[in-house]
N, C-alpha and C positions, 0 to 999 in steps of 0.2 A: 504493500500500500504506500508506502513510503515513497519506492522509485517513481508509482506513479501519479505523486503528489508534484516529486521534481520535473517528471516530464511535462506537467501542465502547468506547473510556473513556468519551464523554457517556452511552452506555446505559448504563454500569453506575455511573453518578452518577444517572439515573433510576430504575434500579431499587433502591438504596440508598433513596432520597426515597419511593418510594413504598412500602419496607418500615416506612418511619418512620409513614408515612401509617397503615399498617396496625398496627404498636404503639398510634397513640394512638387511633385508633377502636374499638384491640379493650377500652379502657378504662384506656388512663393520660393520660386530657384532664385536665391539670392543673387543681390545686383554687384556683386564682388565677381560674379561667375562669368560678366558679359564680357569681360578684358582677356580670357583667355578661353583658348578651346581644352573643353574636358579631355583628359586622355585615360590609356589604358594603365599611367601609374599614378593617376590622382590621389592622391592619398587617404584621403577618405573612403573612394573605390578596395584600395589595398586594405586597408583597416577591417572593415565590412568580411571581404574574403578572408582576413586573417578569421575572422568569429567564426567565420564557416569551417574554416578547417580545421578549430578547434572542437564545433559541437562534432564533425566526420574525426576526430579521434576518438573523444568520449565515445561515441556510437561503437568504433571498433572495438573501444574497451572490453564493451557489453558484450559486443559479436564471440571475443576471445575467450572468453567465461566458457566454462560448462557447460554440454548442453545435456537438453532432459535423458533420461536412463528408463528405458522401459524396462528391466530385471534387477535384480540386483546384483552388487559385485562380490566378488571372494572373499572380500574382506567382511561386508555387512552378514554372510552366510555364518561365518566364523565367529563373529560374533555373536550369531542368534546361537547355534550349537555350545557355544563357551558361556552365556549365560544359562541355557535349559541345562548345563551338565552343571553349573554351581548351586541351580535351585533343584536339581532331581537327584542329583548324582553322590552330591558331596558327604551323604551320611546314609548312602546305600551301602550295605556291604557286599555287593558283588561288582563296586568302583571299579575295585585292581583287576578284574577280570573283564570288563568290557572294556576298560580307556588301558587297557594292558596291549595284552594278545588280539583282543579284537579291534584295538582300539582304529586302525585304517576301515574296518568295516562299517562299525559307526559313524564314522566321517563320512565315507561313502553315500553309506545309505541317508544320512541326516541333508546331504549335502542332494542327492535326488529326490526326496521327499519333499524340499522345503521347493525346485524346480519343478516340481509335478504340482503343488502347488500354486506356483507362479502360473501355470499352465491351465490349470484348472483339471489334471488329470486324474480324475478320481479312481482308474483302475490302476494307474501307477501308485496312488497313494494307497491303497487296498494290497500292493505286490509287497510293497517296503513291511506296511504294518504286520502281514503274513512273517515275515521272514525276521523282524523284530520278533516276534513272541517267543522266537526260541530261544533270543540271546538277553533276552532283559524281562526281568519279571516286573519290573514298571513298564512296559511299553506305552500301554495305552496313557497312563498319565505323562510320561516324558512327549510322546507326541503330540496329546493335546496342549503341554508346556511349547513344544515347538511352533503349533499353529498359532497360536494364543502372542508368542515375538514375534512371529512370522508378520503376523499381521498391522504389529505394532511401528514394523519396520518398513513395511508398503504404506502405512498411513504416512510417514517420515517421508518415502520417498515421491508421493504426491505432492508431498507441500513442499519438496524443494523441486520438484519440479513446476510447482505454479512459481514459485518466485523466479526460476531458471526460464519460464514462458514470461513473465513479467519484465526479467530484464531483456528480453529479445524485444518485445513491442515497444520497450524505451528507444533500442538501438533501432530502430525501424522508424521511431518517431523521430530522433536526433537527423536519423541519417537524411530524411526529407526537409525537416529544417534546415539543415546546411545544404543540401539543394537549393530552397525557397533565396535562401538567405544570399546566396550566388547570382541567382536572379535578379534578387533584390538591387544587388552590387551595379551589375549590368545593366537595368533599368536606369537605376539614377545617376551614374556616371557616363553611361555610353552614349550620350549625348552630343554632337556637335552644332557649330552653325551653319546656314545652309550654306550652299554656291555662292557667292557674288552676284553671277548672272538672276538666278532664278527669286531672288531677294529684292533684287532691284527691280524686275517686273511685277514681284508679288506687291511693290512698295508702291508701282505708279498705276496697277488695279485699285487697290486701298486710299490713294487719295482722291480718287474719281466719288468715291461714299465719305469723301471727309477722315481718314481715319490714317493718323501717323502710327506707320507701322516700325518700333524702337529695335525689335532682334526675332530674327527666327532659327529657332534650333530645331533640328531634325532627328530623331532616335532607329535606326537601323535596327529589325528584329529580326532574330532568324526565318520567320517564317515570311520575311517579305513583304508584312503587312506597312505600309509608309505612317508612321505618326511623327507631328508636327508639334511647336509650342511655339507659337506666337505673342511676343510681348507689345498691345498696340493699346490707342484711346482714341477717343473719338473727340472733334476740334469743335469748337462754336457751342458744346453746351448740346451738342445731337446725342440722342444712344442710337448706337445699331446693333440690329440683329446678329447673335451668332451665326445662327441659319442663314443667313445670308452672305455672311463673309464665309460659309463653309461652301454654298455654293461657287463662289467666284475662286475659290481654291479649288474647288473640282473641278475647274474647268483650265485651269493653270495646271494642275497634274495627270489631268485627262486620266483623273480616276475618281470615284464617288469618298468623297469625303465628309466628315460629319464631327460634332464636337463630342468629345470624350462622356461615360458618361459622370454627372455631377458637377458637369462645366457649367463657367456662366451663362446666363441667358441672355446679356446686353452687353456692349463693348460703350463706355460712357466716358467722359472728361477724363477719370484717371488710367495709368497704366496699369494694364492687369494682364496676364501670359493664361493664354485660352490654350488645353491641350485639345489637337484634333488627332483623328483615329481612319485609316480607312474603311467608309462602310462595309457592312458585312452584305452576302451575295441573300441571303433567306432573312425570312421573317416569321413567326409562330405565332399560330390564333391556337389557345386549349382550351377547356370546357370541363367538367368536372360535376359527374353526380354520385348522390350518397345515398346509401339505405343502412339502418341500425337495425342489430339483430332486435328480434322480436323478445318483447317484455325487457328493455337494455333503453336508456333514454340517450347514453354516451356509447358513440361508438368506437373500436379500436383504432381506426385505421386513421392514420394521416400520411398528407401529402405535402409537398411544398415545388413550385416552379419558379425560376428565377434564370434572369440571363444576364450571365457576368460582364466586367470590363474586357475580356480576352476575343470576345463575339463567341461565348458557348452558351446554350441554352442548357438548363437542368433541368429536371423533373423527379424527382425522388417519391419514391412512395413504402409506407410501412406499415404492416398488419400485426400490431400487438397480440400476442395470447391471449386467445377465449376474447370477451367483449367486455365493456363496463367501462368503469373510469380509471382502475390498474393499467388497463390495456393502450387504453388512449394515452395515460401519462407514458408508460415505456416507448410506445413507437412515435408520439411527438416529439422526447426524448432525442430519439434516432435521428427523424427528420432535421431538428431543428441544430444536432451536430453534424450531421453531413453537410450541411447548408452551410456553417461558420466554417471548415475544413475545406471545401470547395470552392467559396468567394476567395481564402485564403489561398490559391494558389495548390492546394494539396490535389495529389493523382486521384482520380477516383478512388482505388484499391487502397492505396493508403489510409485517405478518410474513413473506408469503411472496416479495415483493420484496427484503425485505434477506437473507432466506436464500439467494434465489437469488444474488444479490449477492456473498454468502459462497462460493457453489460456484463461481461465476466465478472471484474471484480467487483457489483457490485454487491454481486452476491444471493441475489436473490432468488432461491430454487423456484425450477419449473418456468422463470422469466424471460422470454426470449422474443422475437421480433424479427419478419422477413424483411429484407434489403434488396429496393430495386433501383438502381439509376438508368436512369437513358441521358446519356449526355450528347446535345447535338452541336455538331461544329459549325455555325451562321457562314461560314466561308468556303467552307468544303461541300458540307450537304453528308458527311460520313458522324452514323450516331454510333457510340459506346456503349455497349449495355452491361451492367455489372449486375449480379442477381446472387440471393444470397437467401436461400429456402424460398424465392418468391416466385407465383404465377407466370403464367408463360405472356411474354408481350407478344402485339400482332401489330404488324405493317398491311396497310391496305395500299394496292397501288392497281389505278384502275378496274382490272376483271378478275384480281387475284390476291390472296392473303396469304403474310408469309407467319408462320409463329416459331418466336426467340423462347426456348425452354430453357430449364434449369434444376438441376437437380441436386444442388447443394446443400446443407443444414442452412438452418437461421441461425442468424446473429445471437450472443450470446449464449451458444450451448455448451462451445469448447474454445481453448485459446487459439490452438493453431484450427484456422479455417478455412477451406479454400473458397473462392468465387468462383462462379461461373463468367466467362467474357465472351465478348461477341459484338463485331462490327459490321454495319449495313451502310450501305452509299442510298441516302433520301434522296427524292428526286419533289420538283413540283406538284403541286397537287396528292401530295403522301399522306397518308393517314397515321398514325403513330398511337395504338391504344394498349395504355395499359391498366389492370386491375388484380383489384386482390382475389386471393384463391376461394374467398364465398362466396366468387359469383360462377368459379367455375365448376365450384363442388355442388353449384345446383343442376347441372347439367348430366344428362344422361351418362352413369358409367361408365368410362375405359373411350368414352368418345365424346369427349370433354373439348377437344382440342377443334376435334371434326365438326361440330356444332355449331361453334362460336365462330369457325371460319363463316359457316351457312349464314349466323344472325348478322354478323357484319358488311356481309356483300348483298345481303336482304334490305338493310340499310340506305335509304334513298338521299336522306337530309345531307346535308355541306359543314353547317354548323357545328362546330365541334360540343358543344354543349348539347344542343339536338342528338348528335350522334351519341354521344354516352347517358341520353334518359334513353334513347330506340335500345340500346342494347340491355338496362336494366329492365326495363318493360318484356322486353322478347324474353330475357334470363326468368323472373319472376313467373311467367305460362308455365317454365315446367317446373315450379316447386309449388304449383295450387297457390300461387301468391302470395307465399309466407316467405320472409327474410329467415331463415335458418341460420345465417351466421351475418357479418358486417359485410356491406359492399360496397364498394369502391370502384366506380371506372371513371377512366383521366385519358382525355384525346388530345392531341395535337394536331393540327393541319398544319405542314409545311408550305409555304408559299415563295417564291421567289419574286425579288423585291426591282 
C-alpha cells in the first residue's frame, strides 16, 4: 500500500508538470524566450529529461526486484520439515531412528508430499501417507503438522507476491511517466520561430484585419501535425476573431487550421500568443441510452466521451458488478480514472493497468468492473479498442457489421491482467456501437452476437441517439420487456469534416 501511495504522489507531481506545460503553451512563453531560438540543449529542456531518467531508473529499480514465485523454494520446504520435526519429532522416541537411518527418506518423502500439495495431488498425497505409516507411528499427526506450515507458508508466499505484483505496477507506472515527462520536454522546448519569409507574409495578411503580428513560433511533431503560437493584438481598440485569423492561416498553409483547444476566443488591444493546431480530418456525433435493472433505481454502468488536445476521440464504458449504487460507485470509479490517465497523455493499456491496479488493492472481495475503450484517431480514421471482460463492440459500415470480441477477465480480479486489443480503419459514415453485456445477455443463447448484427442493420434512423433507443427497444422484444440486468448502449457516427 505504501508503494502505491508513492506512485500516486509521482502522478500527481506529473500531472501538476504537465498543467504547467499546458499554461505556457496556451501562451505565457515568457518574453525573455523571443531573443533566442529554443534549442535541443536548452537547459530547462535538459533539466526536465534529466527527471525522466531518473523516474526510468527508479522504474528499473523495481523491474530488478524479485519476481513473483508460483512454488516454493528448497529453502522454505526445509524449513517447513525442520519446524514439523521440532514440534513432532523432538520428544518422540523413535527421533534416532527416523532422522537417523531413515533420515534421507523423510526428506524425501516430506519434500514430495509438501509438492503434491502445491499440486493439488491428492493420490500422490495418499502414496506418501501409505508409505509413512510404516516408518512413523505419528504419521498422520506429523503430516497434518506439515499441511497445517505448509499452508502457513503459501499464505506468506501470496502476500509477497502481491507486494512483488505491486512493485511491478509502480515500475510500469514510473516507467510511463518518464515517457510522458520526455514528451513533456519536447513539447515545450522544441519550439522555434518561423521562416522569415513565411512570417512576413503571415504579418502583411494580419495587418489587412488590423492586427500587429509580435513573433510566430512553430513546434514540429513527429506525426507531422503543423502547430503554430502566434504572439499578436489587435490596433485601434478592435477585437478579432480567432476563427478568423485561423482561417486566413489556413489558407497561408494551405492546410485547415484551427485554435488549440482552450484558446482565446478574441485577439484584442493586448498581446497574447494564440496556440493553433492543424485540424483534424473527422468529426463524432454519439448518443447514448440507458435502462436500470429492474427493482434497482441506480444503475451500474457508466460511460464517459471526450476528445483530447492530441485530435483523439475516447469513449470508455464500465459495467460495475451486479447493479445498485456499489456498482455504479466502482465502474464510475473506473471511468472517471481512465479519463484523468488518458487526457494525461497515458497509453490506453497503461491507464487501464494502473486502474486495475487500483481495484486490486483496494481490496474489496467479489469487486470488479469490465473495461472498454474505443479510442479514435480524428486524423487517421484508425480506432483502438482495448477490452477488459467487456461486451463485444460493433462497427456498422453501410450493408454490413463487423463485431470486436473479447475474452479477457474484468478489471480488478487479479494483478497481472491481460487486454484484449484490436484496431479498425473508420471510414465516413461508420457507425461505432458499443454496450454493456445486459443487453446482450438478453439475447437469444450462443447467438448473441448473430442477432445484434440482424437488430443493427434493421436499424433505419442516422441519429446516433435514435440508433441506440432502436437497439434497446429491439433488445427488450426478447426479454418480454423486462431489464434483467443494467443496459447501456453508446453510438458514434463518424463523419468526415
Amino acid at each position: 500500500m505504501q508503494e502505491w501511495m508513492i506512485a500516486m504522489l509521482v502522478i500527481s507531481m506529473l500531472l501538476v508538470l504537465r498543467d504547467m506545460a499546458k499554461t505556457i503553451l496556451a501562451g505565457r512563453i515568457p518574453k525573455k524566450r523571443d531573443s533566442y531560438e529554443l534549442g535541443e540543449n536548452h537547459p530547462q529542456k535538459e533539466k526536465v529529461e534529466r527527471y525522466a531518467a531518473s523516474f526510468q531508473k527508479l522504474a528499473d529499480t523495481f523491474y530488478g526486484m524479485p519476481y513473483r514465485k508460483e512454488y516454493l523454494s528448497s529453502g522454505q520446504i526445509d524449513g517447513i520439515l525442520q519446524d514439523a520435526r521440532e514440534d513432532m519429532c523432538s520428544r518422540c522416541y523413535h527421533r534416532e531412528l527416523c532422522w537417523g537411518e531413515n533420515a534421507e527418506i523423510m526428506r524425501n518423502g516430506g519434500e514430495a508430499i509438501i509438492r503434491a500439495m502445491e499440486e493439488g495431488d491428492e493420490e500422490a498425497i495418499h502414496d506418501v501417507r501409505s508409505r509413512w505409516t510404516e516408518l512413523c507411528c505419528r504419521s498422520v499427526q506429523y503430516l497434518e503438522c506439515i499441511r497445517e506450515k505448509f499452508l502457513k507458508e503459501k499464505q506468506n508466499l501470496a502476500w509477497s507476491n502481491r507486494m512483488i505484483e505491486n512493485r511491478l505496477a509502480v515500475a510500469q507506472q514510473l516507467t510511463e511517466i518518464a515517457r510522458i515527462m520526455g514528451t513533456v520536454a519536447e513539447d515545450l522546448y522544441d519550439i522555434a520561430p518561423a521562416e522569415p519569409g513565411f512570417q512576413e507574409n503571415l504579418k502583411k495578411l494580419l495587418k489587412k484585419r488590423h492586427i500587429v503580428l509580435k513573433n510566430t513560433w512553430v513546434m514540429d511533431k513527429v506525426e507531422g501535425r503543423r502547430q503554430m503560437f502566434l504572439t499578436m493584438k489587435a490596433r485601434s481598440g478592435q477585437c478579432v476573431s480567432v476563427t478568423e485569423i485561423a482561417q486566413m492561416l489556413s489558407g497561408l498553409c494551405e492546410c485547415a487550421m484551427t485554435s488549440a483547444q482552450d484558446s482565446r476566443c478574441i485577439v484584442n488591444s493586448e498581446y497574447h500568443t494564440v496556440h493553433f493546431v492543424e485540424d483534424v480530418s473527422y468529426q463524432v456525433i454519439y448518443g447514448a441510452s440507458k435502462l436500470t435493472r429492474e427493482e434497482e433505481k441506480v444503475s451500474g454502468d457508466n460511460y464517459i466521451c471526450s476528445q483530447g488536445e492530441n485530435g483523439r476521440f475516447v469513449m470508455c464504458l464500465s459495467d460495475g458488478m451486479g447493479s445498485g449504487l456499489d456498482a455504479c460507485r466502482e465502474s464510475e470509479t473506473v471511468v472517471e480514472l481512465l479519463e484523468q490517465f488518458l487526457e494525461s497523455g497515458f497509453s490506453q493499456e497503461t491507464a487501464a493497468r494502473m486502474v486495475n491496479s487500483a481495484l486490486v488493492l483496494k481490496g474489496h472481495e467479489g469487486m470488479f468492473s469490465t473495461v472498454d475503450i474505443c479510442a479514435l484517431d480524428l486524423y487517421t480514421g484508425i480506432c483502438s479498442f482495448l477490452k477488459a471482460g467487456a461486451a463485444s463492440t460493433f462497427i456498422k459500415r453501410d450493408h454490413w457489421v463487423e463485431a470486436v470480441s473479447s475474452e479477457s477477465l474484468a478489471a480488478g480480479l487479479m494483478q497481472q491482467i491481460d487486454f484484449d486489443t484490436a484496431s479498425r480503419k473508420l471510414y465516413h459514415g461508420d457507425y461505432l456501437i458499443m454496450m454493456t453485456d445486459g443487453v446482450l445477455d438478453a439475447l437469444p443463447m450462443e447467438r448473441e452476437e448473430e442477432t445484434m448484427k440482424e437488430i443493427i442493420m434493421d436499424i433505419q434512423e442516422e441519429n446516433p441517439r435514435e440508433v441506440s433507443r432502436g437497439i434497446l427497444e429491439r433488445v427488450l422484444g426478447y426479454s418480454d420487456y423486462r431489464a434483467k440486468d443494467d443496459m447501456t448502449v453508446l453510438v458514434a457516427s463518424i463523419l468526415r469534416k
